[in-house]
mmCIF file of the N, C-alpha and C atoms, coordinates in Angstrom:
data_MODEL
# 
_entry.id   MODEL 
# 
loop_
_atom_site.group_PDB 
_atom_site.id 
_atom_site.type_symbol 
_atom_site.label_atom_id 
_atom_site.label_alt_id 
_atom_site.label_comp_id 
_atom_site.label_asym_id 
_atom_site.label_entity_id 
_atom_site.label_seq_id 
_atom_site.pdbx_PDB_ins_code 
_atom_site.Cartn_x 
_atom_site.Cartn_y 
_atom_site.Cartn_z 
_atom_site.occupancy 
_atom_site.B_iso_or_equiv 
_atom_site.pdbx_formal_charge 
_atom_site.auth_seq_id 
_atom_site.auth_comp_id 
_atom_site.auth_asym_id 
_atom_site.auth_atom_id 
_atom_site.pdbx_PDB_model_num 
ATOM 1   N N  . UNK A 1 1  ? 19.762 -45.307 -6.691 1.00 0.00 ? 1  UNK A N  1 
ATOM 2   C CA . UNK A 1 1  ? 18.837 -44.792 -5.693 1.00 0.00 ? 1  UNK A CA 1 
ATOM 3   C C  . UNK A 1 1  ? 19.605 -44.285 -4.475 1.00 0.00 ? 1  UNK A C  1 
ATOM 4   N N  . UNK A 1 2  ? 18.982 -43.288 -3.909 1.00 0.00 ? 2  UNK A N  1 
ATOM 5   C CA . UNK A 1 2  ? 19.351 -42.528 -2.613 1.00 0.00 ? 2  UNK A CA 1 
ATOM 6   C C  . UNK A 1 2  ? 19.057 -43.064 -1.365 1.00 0.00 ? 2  UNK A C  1 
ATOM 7   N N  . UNK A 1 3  ? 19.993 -43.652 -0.698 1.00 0.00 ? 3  UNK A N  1 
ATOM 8   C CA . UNK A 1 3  ? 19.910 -44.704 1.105  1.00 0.00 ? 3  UNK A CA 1 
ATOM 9   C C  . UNK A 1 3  ? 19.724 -43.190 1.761  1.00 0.00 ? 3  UNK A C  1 
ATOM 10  N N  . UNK A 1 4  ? 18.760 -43.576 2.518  1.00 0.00 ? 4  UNK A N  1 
ATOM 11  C CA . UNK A 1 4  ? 18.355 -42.148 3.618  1.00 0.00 ? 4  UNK A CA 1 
ATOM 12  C C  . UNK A 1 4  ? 18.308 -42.879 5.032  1.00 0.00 ? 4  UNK A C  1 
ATOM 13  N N  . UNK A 1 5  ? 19.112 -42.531 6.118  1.00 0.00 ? 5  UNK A N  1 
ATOM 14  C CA . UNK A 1 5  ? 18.418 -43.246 7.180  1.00 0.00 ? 5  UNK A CA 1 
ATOM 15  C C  . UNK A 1 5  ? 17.717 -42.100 8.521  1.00 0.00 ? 5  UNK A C  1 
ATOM 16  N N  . UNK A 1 6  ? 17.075 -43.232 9.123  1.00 0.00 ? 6  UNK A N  1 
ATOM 17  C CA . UNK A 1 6  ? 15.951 -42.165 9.845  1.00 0.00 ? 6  UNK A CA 1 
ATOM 18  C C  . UNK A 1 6  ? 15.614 -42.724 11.145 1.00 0.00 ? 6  UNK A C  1 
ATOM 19  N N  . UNK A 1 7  ? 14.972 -42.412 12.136 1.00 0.00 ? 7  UNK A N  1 
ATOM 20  C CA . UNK A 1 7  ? 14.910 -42.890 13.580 1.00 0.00 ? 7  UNK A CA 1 
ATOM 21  C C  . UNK A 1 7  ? 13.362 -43.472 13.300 1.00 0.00 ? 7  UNK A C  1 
ATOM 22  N N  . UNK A 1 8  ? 13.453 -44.739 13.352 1.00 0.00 ? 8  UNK A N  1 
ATOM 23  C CA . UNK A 1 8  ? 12.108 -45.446 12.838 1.00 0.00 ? 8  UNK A CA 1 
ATOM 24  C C  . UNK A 1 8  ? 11.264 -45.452 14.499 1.00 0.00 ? 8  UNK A C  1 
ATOM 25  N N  . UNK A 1 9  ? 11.781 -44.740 15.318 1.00 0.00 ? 9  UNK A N  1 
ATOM 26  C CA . UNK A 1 9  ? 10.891 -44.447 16.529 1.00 0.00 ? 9  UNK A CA 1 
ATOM 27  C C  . UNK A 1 9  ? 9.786  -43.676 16.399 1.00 0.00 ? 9  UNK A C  1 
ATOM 28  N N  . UNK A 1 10 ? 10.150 -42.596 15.229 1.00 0.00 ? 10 UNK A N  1 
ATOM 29  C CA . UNK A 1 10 ? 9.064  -41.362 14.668 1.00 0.00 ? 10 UNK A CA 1 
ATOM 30  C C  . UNK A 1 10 ? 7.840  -41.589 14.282 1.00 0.00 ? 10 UNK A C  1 
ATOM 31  N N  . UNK A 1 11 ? 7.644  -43.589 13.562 1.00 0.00 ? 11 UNK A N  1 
ATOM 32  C CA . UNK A 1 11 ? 6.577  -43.289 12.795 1.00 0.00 ? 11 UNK A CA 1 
ATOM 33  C C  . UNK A 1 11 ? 5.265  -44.022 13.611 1.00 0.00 ? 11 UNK A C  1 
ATOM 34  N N  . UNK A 1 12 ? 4.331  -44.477 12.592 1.00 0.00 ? 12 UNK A N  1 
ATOM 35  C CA . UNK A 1 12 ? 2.838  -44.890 13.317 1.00 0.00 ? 12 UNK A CA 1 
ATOM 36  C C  . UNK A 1 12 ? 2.846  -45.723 11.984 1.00 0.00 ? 12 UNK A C  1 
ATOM 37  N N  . UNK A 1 13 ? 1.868  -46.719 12.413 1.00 0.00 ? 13 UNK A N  1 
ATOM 38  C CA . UNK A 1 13 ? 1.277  -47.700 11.398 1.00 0.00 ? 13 UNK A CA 1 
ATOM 39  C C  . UNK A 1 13 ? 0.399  -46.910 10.365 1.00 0.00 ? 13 UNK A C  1 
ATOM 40  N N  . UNK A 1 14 ? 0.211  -46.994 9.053  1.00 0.00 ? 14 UNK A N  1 
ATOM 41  C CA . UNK A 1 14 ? -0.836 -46.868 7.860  1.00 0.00 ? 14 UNK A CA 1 
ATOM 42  C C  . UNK A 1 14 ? -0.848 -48.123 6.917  1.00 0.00 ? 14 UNK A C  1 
ATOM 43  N N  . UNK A 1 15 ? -2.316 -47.999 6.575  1.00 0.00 ? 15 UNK A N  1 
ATOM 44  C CA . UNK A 1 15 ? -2.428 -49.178 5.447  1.00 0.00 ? 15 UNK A CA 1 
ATOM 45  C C  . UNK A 1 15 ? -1.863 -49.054 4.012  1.00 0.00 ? 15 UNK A C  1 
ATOM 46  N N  . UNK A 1 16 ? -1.016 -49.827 3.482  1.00 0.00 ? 16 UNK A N  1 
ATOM 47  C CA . UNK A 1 16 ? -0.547 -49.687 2.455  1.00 0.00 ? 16 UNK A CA 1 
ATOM 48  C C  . UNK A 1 16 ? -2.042 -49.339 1.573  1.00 0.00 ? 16 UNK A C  1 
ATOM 49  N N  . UNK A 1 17 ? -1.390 -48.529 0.434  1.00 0.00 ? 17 UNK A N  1 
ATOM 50  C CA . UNK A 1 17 ? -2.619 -48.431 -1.126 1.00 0.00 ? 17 UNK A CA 1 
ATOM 51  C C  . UNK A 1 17 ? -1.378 -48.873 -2.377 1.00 0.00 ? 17 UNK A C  1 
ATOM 52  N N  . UNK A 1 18 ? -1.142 -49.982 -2.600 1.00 0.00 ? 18 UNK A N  1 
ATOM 53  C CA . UNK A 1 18 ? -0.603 -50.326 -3.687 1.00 0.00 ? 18 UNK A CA 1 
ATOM 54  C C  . UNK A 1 18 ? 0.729  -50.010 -4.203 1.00 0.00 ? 18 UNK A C  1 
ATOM 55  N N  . UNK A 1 19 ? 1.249  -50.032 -3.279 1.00 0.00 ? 19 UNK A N  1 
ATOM 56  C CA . UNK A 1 19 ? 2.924  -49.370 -3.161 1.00 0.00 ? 19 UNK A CA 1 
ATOM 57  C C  . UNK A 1 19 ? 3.681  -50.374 -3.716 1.00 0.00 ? 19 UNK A C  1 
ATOM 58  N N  . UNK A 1 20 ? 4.687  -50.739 -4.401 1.00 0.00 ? 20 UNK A N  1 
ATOM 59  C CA . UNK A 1 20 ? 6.003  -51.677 -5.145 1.00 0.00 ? 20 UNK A CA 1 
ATOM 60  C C  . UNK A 1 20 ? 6.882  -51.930 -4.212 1.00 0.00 ? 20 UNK A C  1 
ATOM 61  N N  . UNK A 1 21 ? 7.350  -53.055 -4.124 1.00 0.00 ? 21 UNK A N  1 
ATOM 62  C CA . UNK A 1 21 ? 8.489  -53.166 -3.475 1.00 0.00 ? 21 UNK A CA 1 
ATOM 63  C C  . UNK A 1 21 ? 9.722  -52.624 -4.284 1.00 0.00 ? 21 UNK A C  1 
ATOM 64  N N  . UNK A 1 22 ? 10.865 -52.618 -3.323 1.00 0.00 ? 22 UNK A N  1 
ATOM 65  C CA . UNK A 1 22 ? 11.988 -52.009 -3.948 1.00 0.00 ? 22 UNK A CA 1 
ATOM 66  C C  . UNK A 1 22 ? 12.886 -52.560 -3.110 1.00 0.00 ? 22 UNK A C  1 
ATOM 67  N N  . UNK A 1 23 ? 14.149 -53.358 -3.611 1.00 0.00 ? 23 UNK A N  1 
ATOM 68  C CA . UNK A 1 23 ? 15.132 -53.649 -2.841 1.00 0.00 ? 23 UNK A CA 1 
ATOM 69  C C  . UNK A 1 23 ? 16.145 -52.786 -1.813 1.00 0.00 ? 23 UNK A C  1 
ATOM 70  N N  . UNK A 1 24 ? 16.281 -53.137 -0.636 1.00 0.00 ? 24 UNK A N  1 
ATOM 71  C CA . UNK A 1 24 ? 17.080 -52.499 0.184  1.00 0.00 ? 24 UNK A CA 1 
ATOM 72  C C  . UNK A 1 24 ? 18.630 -52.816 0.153  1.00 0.00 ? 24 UNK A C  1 
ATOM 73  N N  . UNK A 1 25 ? 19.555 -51.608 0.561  1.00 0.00 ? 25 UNK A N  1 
ATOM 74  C CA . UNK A 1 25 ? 20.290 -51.967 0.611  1.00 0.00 ? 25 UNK A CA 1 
ATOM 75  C C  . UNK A 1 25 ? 21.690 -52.072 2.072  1.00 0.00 ? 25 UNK A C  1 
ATOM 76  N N  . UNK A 1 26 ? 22.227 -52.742 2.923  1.00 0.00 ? 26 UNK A N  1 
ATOM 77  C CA . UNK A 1 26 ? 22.811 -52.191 3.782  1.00 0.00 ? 26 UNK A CA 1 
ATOM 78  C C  . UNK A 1 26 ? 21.978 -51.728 5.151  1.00 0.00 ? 26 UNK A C  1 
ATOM 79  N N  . UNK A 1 27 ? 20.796 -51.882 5.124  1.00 0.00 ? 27 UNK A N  1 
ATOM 80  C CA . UNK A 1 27 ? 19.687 -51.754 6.157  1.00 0.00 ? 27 UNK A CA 1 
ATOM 81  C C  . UNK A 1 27 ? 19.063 -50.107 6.095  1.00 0.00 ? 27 UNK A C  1 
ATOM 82  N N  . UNK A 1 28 ? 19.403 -49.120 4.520  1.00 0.00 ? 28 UNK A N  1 
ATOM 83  C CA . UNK A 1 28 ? 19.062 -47.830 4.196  1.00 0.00 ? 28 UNK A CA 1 
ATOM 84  C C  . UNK A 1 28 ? 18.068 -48.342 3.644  1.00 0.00 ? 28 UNK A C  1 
ATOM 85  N N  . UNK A 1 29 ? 17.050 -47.143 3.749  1.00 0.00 ? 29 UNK A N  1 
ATOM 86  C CA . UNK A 1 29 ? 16.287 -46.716 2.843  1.00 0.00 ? 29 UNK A CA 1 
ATOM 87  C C  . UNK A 1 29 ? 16.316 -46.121 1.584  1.00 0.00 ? 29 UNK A C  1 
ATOM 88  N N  . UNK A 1 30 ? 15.647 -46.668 0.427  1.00 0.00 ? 30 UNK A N  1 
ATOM 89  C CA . UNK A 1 30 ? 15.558 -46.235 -0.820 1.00 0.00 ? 30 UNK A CA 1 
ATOM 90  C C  . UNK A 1 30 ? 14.600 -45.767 -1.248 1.00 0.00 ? 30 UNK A C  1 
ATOM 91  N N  . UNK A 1 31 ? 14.490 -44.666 -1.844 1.00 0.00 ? 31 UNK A N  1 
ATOM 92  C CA . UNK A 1 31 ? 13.255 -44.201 -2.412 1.00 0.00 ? 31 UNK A CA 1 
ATOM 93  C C  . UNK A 1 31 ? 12.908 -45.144 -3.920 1.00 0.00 ? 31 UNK A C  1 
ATOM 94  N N  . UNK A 1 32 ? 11.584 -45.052 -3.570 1.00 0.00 ? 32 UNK A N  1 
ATOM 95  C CA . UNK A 1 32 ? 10.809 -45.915 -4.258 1.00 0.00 ? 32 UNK A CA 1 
ATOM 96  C C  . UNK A 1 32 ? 10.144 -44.888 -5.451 1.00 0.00 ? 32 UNK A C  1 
ATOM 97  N N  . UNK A 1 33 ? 9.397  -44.096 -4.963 1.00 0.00 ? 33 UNK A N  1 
ATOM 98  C CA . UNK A 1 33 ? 8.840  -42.917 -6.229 1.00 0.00 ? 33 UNK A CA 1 
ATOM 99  C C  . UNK A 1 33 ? 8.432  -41.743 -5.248 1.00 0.00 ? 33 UNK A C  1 
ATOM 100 N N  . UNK A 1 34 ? 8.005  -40.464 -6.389 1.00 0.00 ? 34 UNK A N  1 
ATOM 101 C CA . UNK A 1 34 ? 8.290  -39.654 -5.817 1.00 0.00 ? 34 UNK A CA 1 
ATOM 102 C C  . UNK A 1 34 ? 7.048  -38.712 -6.343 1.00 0.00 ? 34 UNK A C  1 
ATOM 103 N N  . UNK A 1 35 ? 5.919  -38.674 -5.927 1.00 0.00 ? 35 UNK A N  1 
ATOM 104 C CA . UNK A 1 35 ? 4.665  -38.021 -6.377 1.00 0.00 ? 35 UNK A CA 1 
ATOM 105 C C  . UNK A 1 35 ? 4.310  -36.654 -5.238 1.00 0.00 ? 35 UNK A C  1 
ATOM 106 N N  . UNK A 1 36 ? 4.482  -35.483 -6.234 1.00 0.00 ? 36 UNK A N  1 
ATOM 107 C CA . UNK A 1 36 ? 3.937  -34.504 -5.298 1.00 0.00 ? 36 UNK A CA 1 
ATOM 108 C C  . UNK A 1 36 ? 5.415  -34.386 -4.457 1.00 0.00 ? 36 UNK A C  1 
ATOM 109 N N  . UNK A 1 37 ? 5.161  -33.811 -3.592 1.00 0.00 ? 37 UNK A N  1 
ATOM 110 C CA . UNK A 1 37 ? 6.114  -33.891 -2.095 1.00 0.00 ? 37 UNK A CA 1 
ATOM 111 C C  . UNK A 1 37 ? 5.723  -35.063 -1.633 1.00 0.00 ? 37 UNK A C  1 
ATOM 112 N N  . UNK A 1 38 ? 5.325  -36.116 -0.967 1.00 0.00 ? 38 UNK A N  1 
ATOM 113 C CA . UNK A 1 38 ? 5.264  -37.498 -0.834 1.00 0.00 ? 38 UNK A CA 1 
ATOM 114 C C  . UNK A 1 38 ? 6.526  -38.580 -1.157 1.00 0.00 ? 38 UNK A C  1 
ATOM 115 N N  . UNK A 1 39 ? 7.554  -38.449 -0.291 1.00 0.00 ? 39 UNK A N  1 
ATOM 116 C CA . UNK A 1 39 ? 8.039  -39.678 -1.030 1.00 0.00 ? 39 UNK A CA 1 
ATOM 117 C C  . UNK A 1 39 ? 8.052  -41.196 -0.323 1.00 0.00 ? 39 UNK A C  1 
ATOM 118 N N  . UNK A 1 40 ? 7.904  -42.067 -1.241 1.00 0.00 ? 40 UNK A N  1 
ATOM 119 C CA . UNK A 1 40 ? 8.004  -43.481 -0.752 1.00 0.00 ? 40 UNK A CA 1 
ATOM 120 C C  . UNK A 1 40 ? 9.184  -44.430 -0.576 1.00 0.00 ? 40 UNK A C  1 
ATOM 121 N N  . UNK A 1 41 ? 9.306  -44.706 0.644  1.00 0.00 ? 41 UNK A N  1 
ATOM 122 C CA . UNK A 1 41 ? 10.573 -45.783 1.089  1.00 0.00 ? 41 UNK A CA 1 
ATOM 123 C C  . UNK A 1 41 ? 9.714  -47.049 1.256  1.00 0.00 ? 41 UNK A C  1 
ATOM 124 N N  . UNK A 1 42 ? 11.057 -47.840 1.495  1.00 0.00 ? 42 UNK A N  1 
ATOM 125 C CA . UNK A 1 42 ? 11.091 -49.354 1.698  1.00 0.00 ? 42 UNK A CA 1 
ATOM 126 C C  . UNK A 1 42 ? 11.995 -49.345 2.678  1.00 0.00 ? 42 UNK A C  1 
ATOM 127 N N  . UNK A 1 43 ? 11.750 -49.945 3.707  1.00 0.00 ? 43 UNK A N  1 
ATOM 128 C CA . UNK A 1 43 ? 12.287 -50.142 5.000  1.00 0.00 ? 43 UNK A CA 1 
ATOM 129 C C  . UNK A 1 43 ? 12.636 -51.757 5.059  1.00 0.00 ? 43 UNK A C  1 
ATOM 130 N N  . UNK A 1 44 ? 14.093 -52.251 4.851  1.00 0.00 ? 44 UNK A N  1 
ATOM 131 C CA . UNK A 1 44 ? 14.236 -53.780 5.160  1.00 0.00 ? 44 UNK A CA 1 
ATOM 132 C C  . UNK A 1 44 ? 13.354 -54.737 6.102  1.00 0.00 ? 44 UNK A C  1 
ATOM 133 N N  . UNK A 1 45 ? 13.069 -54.363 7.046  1.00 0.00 ? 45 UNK A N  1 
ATOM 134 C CA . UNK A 1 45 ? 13.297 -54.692 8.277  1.00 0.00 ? 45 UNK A CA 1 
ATOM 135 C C  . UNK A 1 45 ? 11.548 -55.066 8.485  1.00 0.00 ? 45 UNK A C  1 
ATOM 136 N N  . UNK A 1 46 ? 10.975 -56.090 8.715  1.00 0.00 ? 46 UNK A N  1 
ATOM 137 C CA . UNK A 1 46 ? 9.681  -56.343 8.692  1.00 0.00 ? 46 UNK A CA 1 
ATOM 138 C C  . UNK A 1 46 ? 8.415  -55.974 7.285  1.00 0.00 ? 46 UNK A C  1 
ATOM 139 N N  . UNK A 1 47 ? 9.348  -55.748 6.143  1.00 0.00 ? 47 UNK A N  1 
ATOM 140 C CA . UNK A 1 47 ? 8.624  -55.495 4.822  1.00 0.00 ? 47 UNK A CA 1 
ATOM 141 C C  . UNK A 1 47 ? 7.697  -54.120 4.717  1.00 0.00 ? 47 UNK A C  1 
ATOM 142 N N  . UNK A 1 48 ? 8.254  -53.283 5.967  1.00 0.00 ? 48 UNK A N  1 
ATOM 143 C CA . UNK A 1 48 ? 7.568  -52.356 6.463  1.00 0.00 ? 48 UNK A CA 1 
ATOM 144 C C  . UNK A 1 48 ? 7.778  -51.298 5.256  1.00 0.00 ? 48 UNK A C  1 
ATOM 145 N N  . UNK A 1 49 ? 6.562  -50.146 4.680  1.00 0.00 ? 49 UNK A N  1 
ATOM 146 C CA . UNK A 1 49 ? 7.204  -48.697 3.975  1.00 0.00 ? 49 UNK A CA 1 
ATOM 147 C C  . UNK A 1 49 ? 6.340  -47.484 4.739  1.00 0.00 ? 49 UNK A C  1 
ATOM 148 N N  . UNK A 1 50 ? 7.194  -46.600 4.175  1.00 0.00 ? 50 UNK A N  1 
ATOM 149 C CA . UNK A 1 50 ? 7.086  -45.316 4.905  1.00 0.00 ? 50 UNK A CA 1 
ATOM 150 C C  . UNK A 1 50 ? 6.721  -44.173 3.899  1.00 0.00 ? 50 UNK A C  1 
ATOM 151 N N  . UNK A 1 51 ? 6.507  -43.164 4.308  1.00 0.00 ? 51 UNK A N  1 
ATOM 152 C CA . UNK A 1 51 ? 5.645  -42.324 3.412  1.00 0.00 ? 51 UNK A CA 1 
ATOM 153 C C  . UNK A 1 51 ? 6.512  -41.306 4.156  1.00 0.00 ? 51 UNK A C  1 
ATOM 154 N N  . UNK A 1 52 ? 7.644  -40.180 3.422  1.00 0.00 ? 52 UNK A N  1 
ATOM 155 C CA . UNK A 1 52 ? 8.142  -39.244 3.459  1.00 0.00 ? 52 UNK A CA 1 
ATOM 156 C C  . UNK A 1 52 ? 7.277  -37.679 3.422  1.00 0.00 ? 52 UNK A C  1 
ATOM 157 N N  . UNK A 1 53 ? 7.543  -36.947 4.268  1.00 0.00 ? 53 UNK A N  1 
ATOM 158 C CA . UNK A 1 53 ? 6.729  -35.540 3.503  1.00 0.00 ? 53 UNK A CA 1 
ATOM 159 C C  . UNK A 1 53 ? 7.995  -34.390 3.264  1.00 0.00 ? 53 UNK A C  1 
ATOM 160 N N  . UNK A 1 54 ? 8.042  -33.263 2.564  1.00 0.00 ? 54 UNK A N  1 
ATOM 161 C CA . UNK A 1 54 ? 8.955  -32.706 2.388  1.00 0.00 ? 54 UNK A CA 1 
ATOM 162 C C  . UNK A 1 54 ? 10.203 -33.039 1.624  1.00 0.00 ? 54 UNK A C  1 
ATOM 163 N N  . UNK A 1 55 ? 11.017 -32.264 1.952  1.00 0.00 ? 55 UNK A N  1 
ATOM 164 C CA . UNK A 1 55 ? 12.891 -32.545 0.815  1.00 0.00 ? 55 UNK A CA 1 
ATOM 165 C C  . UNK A 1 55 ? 13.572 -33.403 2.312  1.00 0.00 ? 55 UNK A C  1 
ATOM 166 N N  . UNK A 1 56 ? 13.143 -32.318 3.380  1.00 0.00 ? 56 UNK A N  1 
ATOM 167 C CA . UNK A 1 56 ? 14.712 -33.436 4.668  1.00 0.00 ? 56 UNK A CA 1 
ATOM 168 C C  . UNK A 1 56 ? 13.873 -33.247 5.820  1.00 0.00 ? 56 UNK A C  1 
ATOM 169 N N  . UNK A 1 57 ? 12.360 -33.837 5.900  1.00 0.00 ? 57 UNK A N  1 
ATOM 170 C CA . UNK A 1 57 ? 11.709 -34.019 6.788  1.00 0.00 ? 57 UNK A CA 1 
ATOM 171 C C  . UNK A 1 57 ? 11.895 -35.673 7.508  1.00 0.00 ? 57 UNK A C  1 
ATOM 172 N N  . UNK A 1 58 ? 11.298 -35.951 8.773  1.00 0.00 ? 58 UNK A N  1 
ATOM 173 C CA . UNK A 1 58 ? 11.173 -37.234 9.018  1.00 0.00 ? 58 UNK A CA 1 
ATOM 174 C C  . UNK A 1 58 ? 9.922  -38.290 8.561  1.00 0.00 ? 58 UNK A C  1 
ATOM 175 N N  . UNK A 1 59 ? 10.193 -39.229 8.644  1.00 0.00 ? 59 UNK A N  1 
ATOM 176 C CA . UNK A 1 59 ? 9.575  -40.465 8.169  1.00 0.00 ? 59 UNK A CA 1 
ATOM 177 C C  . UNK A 1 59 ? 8.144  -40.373 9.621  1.00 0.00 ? 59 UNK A C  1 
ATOM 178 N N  . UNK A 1 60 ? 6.759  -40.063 8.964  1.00 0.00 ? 60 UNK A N  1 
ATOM 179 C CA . UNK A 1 60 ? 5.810  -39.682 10.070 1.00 0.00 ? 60 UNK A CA 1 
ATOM 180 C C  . UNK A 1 60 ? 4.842  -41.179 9.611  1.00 0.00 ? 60 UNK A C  1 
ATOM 181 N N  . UNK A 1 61 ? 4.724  -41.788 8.449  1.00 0.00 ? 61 UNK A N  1 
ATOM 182 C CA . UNK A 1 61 ? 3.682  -42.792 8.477  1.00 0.00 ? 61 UNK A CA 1 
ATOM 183 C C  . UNK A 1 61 ? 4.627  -44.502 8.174  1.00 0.00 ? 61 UNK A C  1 
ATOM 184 N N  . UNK A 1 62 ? 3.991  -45.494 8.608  1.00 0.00 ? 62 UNK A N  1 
ATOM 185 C CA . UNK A 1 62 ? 4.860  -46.680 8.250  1.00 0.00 ? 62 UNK A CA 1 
ATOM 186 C C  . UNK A 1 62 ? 3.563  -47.848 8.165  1.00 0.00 ? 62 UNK A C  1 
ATOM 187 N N  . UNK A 1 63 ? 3.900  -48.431 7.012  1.00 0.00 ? 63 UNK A N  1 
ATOM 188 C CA . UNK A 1 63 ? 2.910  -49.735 6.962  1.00 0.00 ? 63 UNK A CA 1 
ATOM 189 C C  . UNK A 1 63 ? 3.826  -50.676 6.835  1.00 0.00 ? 63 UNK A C  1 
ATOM 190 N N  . UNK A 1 64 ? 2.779  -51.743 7.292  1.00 0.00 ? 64 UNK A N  1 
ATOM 191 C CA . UNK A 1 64 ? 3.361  -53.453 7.271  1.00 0.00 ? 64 UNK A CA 1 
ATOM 192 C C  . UNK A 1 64 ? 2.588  -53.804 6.053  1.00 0.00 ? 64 UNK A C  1 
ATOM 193 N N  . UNK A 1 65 ? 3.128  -54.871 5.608  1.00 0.00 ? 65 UNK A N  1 
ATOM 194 C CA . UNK A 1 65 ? 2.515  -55.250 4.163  1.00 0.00 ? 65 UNK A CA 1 
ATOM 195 C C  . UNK A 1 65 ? 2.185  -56.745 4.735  1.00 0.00 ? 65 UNK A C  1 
ATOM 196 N N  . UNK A 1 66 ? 1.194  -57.175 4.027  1.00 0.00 ? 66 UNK A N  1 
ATOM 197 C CA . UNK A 1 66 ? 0.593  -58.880 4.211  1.00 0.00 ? 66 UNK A CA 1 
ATOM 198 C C  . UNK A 1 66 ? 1.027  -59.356 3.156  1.00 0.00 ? 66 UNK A C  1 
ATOM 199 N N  . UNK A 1 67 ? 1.756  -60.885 3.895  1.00 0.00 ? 67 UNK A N  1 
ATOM 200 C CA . UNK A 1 67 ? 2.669  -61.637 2.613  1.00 0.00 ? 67 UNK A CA 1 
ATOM 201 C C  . UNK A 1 67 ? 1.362  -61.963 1.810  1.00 0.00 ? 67 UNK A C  1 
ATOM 202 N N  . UNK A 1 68 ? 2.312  -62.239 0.428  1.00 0.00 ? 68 UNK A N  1 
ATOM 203 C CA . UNK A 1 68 ? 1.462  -62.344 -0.853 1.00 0.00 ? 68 UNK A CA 1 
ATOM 204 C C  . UNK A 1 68 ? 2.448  -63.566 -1.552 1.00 0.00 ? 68 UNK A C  1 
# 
């Protein structure tokens, strides 16, 4: 998997819809899957993910996940 890093100042809270976790590595982001232009990260750092738009756009949405 591809570590992308990004200025996590950019994004805003959204509610997760059923997203997978995916291990991090090094405090990068990994893409998780890749539907449409949409892609999905996993952010170490508070179990938080992010929702990509475009090929080398910034990280505009971020959810917190509720432990399970």
């Amino acid at each position: 998997m591809e570590g992308v890093e990004v200025d996590s100042s950019l994004v805003y809270e959204v509610r997760p819809k059923g997203w997978s976790k995916v291990v991090a590595e090094n405090g990068r982001f990994q893409l998780l899957k890749l539907q449409k232009r949409i892609l999905t990260l996993f952010y170490p750092v508070r179990n938080a993910y992010f929702l990509i738009l475009g090929k080398e756009r910034t990280i505009i949405k971020r959810s917190y996940l509720s432990k399970e």
